[in-house]
Structure formats: C-alpha cells, structure tokens
C-alpha positions in Angstrom: 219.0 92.9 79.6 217.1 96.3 80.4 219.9 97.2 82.4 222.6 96.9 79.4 220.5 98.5 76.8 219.3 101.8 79.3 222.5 101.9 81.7 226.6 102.4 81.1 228.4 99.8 82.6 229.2 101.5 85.9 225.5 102.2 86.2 224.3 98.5 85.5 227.6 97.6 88.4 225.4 99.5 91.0 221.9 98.0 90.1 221.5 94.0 90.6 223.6 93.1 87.5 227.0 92.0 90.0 224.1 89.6 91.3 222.6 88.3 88.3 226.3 87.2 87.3 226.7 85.5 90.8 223.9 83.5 90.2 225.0 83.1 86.5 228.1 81.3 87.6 226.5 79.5 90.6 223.7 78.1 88.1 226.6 77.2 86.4 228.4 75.0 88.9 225.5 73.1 89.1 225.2 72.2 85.4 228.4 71.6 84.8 228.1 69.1 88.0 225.4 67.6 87.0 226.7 67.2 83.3 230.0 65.7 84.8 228.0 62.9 86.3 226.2 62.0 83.5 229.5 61.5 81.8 230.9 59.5 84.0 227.5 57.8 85.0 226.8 56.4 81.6 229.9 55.3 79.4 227.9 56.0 75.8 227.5 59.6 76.9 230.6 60.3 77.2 231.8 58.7 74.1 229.1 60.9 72.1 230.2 63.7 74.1 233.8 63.3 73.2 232.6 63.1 69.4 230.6 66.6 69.8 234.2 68.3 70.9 236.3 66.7 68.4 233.7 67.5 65.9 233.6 71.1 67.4 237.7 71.4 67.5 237.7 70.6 63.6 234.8 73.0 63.0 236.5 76.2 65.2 240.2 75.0 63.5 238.7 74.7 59.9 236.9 78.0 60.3 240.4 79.9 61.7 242.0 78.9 58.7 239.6 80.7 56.3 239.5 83.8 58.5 
C-alpha cells in the first residue's frame, strides 16, 4: 500500500506491485479451489452458500433501485 500512496501508477508498475498482483490472483486460485471443494464436499454448505448469494442478489438489486 506504500507504493500507491507515494508512487503514480507507472512508478508502482516498475516496483514489485505487477508481483504482488501475481500472487494476488494465484492466492486466489487456491481459495477459490479450496472453497469449491468444500461445496461440493459437504451438501449443507452449499445449500447455506446458495442462501448467502440469493440473499446478496436481493441486497445489490434492492439497493440499484434506490440509487
């Protein structure tokens, strides 16, 4: 973050910020991998999970129409 607040963007690109977003997305990967197979490990996960993004659907589509 000391790189955003002290740098412009093409001075952060030259630093190790390209790297720290590599490893962002990779780190990534693996949570969402490991999320995935919890959900399709265990049934009951999945089914709260599924409740979570309908309930977070409504929320983002009730707040757009108030916007």
């Amino acid at each position: 973050m000391s790189q955003i607040a002290k740098n412009t963007c093409e001075q952060a690109m030259l630093d190790d910020f390209p790297r720290a977003i590599d490893d962002a997305i990779l780190g990534s990967h693996e949570a969402h991998r490991e999320q995935m197979m919890q959900l399709l490990s265990y049934p009951s996960k999945a089914h709260v999970f599924g409740h979570l993004i309908f309930d977070m659907l409504v929320y983002s589509y009730t707040y757009e129409l108030y916007v």
